[in-house]
PDB file with one MODEL, atoms N, CA, C and O in Angstrom:
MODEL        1
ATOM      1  N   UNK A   1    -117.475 107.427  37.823  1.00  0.00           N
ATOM      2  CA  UNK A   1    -117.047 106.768  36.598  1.00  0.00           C
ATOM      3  C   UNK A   1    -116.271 107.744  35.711  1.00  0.00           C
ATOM      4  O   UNK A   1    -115.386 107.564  34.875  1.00  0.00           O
ATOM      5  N   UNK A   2    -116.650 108.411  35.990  1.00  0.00           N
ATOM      6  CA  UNK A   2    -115.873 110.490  35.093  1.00  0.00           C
ATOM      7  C   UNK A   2    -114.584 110.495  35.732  1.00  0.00           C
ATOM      8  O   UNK A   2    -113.667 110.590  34.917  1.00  0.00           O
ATOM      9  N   UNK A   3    -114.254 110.428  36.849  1.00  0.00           N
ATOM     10  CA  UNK A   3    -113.304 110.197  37.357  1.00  0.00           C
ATOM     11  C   UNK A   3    -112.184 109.435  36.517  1.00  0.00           C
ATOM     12  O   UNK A   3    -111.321 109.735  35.692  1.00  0.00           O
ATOM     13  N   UNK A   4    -112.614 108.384  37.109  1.00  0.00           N
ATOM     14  CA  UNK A   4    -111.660 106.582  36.371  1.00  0.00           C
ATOM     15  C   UNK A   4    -111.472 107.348  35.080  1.00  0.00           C
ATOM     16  O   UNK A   4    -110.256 107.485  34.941  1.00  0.00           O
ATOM     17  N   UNK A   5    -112.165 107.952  33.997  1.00  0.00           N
ATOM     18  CA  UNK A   5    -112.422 107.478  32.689  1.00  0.00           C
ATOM     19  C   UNK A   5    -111.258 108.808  32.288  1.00  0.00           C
ATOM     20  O   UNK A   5    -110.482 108.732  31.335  1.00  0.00           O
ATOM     21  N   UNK A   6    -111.351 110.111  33.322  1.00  0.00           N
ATOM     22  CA  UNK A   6    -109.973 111.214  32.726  1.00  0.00           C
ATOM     23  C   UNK A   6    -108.597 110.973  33.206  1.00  0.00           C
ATOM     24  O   UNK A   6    -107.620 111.422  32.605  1.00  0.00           O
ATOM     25  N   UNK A   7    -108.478 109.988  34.709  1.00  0.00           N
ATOM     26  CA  UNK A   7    -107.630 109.048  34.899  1.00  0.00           C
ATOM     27  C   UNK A   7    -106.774 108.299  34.010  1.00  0.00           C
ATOM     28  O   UNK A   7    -105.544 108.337  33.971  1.00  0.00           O
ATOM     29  N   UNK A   8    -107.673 107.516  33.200  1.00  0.00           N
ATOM     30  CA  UNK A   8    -107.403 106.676  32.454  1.00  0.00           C
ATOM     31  C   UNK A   8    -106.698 107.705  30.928  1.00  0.00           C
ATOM     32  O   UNK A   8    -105.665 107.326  30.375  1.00  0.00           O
ATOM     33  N   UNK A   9    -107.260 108.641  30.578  1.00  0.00           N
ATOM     34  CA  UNK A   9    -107.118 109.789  29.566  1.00  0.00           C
ATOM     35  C   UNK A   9    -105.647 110.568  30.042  1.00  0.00           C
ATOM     36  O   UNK A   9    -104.787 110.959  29.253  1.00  0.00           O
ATOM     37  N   UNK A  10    -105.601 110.671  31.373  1.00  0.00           N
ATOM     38  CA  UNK A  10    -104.127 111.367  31.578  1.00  0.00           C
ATOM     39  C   UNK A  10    -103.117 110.214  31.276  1.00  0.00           C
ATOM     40  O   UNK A  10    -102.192 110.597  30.560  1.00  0.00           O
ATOM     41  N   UNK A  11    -103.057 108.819  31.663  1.00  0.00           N
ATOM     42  CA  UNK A  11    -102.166 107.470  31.400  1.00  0.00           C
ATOM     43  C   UNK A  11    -102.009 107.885  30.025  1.00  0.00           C
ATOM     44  O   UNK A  11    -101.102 108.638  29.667  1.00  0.00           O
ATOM     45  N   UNK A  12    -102.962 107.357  29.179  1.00  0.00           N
ATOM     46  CA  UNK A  12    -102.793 107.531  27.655  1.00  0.00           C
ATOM     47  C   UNK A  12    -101.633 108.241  26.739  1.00  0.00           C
ATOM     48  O   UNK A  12    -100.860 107.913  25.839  1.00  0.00           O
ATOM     49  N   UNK A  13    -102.022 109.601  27.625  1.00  0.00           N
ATOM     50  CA  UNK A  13    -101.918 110.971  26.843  1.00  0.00           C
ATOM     51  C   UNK A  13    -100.223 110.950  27.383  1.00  0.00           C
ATOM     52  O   UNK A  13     -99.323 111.074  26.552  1.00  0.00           O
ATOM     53  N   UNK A  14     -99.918 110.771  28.922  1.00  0.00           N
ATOM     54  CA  UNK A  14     -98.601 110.451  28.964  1.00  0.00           C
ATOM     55  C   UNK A  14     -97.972 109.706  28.415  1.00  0.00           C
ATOM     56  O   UNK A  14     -97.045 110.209  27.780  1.00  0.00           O
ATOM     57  N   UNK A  15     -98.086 108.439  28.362  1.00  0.00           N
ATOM     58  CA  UNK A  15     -97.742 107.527  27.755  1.00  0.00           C
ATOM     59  C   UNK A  15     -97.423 107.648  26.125  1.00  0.00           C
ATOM     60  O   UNK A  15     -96.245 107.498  25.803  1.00  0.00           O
ATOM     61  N   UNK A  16     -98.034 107.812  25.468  1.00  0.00           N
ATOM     62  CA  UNK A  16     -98.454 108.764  23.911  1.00  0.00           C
ATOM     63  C   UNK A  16     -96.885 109.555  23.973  1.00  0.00           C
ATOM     64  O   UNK A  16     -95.863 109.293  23.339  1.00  0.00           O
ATOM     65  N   UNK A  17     -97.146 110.587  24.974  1.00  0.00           N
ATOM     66  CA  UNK A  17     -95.857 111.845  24.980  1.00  0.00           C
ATOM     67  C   UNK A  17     -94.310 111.196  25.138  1.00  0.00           C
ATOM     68  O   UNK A  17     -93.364 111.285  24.355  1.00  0.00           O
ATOM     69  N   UNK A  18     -94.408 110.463  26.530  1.00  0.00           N
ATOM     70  CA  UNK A  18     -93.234 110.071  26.219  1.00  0.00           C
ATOM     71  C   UNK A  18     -92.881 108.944  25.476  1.00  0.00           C
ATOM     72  O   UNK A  18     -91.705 108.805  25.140  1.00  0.00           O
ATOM     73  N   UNK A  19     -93.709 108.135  25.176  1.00  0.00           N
ATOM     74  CA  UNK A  19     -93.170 106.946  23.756  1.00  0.00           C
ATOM     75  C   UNK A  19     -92.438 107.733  23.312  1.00  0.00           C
ATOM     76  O   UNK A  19     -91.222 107.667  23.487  1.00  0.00           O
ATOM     77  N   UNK A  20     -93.237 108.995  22.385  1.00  0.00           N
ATOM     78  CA  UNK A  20     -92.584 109.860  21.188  1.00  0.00           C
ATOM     79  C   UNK A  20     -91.170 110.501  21.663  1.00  0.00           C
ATOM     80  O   UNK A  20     -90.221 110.462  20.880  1.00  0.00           O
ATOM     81  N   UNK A  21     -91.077 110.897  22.524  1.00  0.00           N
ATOM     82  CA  UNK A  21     -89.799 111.159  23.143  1.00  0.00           C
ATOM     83  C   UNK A  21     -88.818 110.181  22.964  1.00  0.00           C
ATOM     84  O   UNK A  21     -87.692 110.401  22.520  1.00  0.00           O
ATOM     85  N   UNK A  22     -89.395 108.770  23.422  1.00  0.00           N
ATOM     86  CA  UNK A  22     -88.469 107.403  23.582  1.00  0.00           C
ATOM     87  C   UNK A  22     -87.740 107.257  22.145  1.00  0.00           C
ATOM     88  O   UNK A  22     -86.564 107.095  21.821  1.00  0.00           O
ATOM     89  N   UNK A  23     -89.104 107.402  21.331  1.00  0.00           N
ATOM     90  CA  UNK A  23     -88.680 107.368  19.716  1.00  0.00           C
ATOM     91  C   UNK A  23     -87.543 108.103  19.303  1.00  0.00           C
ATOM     92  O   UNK A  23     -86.573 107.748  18.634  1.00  0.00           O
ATOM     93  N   UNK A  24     -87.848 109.249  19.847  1.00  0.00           N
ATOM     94  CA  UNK A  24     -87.362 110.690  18.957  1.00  0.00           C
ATOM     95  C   UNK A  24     -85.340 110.618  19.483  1.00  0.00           C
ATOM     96  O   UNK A  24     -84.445 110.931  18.698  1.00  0.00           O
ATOM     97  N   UNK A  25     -85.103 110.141  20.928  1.00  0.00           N
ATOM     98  CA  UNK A  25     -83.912 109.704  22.124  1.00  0.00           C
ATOM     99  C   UNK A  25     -83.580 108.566  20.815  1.00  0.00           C
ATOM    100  O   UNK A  25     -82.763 108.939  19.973  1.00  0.00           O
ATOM    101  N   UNK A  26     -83.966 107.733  20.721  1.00  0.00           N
ATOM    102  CA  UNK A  26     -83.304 105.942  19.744  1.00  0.00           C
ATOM    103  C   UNK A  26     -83.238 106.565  18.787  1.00  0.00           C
ATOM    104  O   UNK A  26     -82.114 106.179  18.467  1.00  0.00           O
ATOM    105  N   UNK A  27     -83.554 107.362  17.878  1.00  0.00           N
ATOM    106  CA  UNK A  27     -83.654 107.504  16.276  1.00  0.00           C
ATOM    107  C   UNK A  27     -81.934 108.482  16.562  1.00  0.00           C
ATOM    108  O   UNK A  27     -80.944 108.029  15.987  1.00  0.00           O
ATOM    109  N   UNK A  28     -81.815 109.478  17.257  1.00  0.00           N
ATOM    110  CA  UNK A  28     -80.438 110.132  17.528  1.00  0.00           C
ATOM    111  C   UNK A  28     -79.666 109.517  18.437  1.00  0.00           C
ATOM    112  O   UNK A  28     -78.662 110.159  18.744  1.00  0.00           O
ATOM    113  N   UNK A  29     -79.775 108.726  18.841  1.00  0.00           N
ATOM    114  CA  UNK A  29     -78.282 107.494  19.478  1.00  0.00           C
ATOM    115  C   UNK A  29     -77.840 106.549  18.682  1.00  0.00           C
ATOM    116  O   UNK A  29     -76.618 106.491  18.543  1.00  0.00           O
ATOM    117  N   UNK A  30     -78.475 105.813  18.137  1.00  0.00           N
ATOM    118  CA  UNK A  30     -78.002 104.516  17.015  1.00  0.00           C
ATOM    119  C   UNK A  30     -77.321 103.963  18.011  1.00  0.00           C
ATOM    120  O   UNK A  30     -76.094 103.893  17.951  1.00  0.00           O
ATOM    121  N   UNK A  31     -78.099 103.439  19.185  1.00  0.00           N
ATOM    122  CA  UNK A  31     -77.412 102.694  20.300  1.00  0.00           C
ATOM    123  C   UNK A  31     -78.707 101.644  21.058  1.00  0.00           C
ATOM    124  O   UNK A  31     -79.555 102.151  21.793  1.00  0.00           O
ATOM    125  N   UNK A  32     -78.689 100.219  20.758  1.00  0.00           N
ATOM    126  CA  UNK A  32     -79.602  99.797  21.107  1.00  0.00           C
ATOM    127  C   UNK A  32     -79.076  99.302  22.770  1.00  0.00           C
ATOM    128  O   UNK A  32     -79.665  98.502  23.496  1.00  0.00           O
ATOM    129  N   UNK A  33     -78.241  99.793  22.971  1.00  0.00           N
ATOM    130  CA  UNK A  33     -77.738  99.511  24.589  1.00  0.00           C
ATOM    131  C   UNK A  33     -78.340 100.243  25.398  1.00  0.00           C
ATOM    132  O   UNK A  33     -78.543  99.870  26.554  1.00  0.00           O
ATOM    133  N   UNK A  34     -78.726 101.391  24.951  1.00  0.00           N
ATOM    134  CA  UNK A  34     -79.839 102.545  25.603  1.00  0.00           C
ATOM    135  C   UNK A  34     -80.719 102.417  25.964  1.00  0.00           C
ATOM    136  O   UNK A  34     -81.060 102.821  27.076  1.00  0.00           O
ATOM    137  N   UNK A  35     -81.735 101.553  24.847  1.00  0.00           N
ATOM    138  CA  UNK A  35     -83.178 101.697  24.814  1.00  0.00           C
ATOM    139  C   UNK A  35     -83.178 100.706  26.288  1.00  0.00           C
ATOM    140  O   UNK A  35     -84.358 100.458  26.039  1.00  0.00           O
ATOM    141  N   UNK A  36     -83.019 100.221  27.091  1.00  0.00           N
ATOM    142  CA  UNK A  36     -83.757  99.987  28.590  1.00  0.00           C
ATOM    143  C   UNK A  36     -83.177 100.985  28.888  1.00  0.00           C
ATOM    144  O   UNK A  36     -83.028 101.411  27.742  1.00  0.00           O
ATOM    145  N   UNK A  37     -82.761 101.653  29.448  1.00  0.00           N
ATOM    146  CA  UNK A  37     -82.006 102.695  30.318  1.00  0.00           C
ATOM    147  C   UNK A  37     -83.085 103.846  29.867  1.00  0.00           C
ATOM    148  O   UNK A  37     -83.811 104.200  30.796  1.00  0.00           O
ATOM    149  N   UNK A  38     -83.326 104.502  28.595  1.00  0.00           N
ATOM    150  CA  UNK A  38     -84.002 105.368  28.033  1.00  0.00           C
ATOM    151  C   UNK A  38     -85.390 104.926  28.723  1.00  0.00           C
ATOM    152  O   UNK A  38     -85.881 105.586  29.638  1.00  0.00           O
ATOM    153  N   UNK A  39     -85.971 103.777  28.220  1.00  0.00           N
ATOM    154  CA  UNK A  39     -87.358 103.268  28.917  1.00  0.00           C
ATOM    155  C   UNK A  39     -87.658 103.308  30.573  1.00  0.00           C
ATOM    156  O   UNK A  39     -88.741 103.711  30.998  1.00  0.00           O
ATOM    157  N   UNK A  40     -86.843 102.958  31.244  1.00  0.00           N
ATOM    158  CA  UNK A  40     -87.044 103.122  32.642  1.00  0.00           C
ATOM    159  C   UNK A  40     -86.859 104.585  32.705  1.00  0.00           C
ATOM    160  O   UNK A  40     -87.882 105.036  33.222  1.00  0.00           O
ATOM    161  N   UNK A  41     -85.818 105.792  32.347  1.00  0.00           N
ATOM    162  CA  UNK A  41     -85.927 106.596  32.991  1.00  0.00           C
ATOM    163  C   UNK A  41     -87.327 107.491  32.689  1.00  0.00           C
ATOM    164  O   UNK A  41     -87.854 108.305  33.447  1.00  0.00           O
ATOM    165  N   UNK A  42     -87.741 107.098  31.394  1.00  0.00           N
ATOM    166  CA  UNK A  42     -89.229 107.714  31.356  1.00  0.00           C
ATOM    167  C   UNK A  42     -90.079 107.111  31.831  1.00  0.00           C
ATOM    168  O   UNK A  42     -91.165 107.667  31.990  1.00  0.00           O
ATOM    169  N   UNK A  43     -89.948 106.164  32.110  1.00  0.00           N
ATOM    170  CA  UNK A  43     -91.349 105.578  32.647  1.00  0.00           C
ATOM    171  C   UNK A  43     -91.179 105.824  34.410  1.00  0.00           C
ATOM    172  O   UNK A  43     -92.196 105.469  35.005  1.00  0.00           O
ATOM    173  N   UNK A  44     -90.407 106.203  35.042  1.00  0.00           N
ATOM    174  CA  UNK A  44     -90.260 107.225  36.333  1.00  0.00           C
ATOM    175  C   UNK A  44     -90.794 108.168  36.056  1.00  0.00           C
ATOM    176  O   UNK A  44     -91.911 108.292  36.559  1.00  0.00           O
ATOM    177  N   UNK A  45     -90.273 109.349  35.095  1.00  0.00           N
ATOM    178  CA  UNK A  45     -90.620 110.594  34.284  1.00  0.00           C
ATOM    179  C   UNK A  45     -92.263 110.696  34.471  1.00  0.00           C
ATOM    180  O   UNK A  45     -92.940 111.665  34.813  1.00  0.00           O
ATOM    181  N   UNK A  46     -92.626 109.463  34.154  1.00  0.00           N
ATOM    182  CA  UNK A  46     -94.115 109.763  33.618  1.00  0.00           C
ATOM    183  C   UNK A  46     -94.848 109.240  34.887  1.00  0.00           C
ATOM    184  O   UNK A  46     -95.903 109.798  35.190  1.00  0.00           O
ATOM    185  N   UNK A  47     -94.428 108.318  35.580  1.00  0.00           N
ATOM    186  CA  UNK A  47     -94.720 107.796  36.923  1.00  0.00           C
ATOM    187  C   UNK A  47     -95.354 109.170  37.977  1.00  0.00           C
ATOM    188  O   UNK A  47     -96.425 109.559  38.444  1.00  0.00           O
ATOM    189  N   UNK A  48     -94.145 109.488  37.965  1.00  0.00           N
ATOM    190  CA  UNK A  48     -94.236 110.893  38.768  1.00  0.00           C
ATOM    191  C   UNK A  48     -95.251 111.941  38.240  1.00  0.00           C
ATOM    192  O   UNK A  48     -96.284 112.361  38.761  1.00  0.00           O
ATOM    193  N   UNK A  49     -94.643 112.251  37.019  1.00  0.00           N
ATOM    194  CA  UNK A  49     -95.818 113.103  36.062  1.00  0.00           C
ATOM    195  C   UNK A  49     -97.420 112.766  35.969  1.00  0.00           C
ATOM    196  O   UNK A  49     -98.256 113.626  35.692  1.00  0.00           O
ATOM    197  N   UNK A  50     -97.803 111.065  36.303  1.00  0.00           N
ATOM    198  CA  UNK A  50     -99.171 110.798  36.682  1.00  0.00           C
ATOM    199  C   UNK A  50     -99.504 111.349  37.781  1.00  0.00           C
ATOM    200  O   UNK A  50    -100.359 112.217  37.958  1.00  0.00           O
ATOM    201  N   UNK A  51     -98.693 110.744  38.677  1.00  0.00           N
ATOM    202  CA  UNK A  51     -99.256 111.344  40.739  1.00  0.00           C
ATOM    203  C   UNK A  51     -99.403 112.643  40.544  1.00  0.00           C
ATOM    204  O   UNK A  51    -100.533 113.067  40.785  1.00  0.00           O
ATOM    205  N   UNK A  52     -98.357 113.660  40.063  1.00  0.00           N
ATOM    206  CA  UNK A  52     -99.012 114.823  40.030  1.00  0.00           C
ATOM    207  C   UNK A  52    -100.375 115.494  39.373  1.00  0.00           C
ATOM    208  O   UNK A  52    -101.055 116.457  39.726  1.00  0.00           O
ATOM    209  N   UNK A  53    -100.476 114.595  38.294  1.00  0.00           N
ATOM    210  CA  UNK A  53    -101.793 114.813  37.647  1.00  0.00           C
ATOM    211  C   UNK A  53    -102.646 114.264  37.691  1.00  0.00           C
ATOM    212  O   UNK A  53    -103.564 114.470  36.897  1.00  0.00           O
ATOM    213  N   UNK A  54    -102.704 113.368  38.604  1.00  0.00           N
ATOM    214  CA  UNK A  54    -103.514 112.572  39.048  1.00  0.00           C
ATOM    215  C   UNK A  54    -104.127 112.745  40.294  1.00  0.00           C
ATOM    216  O   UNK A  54    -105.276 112.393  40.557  1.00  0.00           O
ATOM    217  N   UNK A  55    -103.228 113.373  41.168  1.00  0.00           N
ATOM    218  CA  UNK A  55    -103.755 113.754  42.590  1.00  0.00           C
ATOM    219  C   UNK A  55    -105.041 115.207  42.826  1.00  0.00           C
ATOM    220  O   UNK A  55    -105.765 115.082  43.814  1.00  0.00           O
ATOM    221  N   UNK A  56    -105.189 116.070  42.222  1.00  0.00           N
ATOM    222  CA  UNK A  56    -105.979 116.719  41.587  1.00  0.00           C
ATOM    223  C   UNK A  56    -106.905 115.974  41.501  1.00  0.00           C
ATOM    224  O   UNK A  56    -107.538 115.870  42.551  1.00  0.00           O
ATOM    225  N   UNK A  57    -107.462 115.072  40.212  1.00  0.00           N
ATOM    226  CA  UNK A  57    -108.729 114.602  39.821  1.00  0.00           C
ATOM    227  C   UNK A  57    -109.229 113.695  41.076  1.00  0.00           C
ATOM    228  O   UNK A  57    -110.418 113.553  41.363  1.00  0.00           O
ATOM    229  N   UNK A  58    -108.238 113.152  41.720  1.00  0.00           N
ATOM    230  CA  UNK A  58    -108.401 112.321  43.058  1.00  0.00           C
ATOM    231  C   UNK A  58    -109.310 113.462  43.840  1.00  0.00           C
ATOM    232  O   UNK A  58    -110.537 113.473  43.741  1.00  0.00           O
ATOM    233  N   UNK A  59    -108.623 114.348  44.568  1.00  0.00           N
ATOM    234  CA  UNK A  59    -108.459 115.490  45.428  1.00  0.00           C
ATOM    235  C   UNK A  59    -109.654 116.033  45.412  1.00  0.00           C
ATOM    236  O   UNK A  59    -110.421 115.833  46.354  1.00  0.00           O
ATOM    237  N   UNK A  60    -109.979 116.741  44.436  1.00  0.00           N
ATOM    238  CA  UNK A  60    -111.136 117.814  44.443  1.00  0.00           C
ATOM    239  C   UNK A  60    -112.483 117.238  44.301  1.00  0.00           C
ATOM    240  O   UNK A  60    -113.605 117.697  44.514  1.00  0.00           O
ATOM    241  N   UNK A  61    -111.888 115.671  43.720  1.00  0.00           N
ATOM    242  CA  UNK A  61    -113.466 115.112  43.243  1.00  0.00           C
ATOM    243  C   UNK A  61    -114.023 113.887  44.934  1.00  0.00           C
ATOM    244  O   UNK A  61    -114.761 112.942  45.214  1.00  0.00           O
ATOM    245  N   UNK A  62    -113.173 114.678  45.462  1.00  0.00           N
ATOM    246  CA  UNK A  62    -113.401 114.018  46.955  1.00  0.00           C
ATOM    247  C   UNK A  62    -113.623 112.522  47.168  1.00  0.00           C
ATOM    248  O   UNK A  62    -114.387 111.848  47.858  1.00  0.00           O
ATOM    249  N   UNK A  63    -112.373 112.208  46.054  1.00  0.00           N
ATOM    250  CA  UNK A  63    -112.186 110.634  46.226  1.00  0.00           C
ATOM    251  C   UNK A  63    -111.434 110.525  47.614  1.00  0.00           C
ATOM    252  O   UNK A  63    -111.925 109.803  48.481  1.00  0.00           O
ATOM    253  N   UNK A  64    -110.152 111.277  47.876  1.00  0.00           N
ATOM    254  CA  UNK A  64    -109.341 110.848  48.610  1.00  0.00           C
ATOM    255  C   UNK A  64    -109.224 112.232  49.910  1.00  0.00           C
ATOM    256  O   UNK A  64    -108.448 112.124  50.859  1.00  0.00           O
TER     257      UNK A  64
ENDMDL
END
């Protein structure tokens, strides 16, 4: 259940990081043609950035 629950704590905490990024990208473009283009490429960004931090808590805790 410790598992799932820092799982769930790395999503967050990414998610959290790059919103603010997403924010911080729209507030210096003044281009609302961006914001999908901006959103997908972080949400790859962070996609990837989970598996890596995610495979670890998987890994050692001899889920997988």
């Amino acid at each position: 259940m410790f598992k799932i629950l820092e799982i769930g704590l790395l999503l967050a905490v990414i998610y959290h990081a790059l919103n603010g990024v997403r924010v911080f990208l729209i507030d210096f473009t003044n281009s609302t043609r961006t914001h999908v283009k901006i959103w997908w490429v972080l949400a790859a960004i962070g996609f990837v950035i989970f598996v890596v931090g995610a495979y670890p808590f998987l890994h050692h805790g001899g889920i997988l």
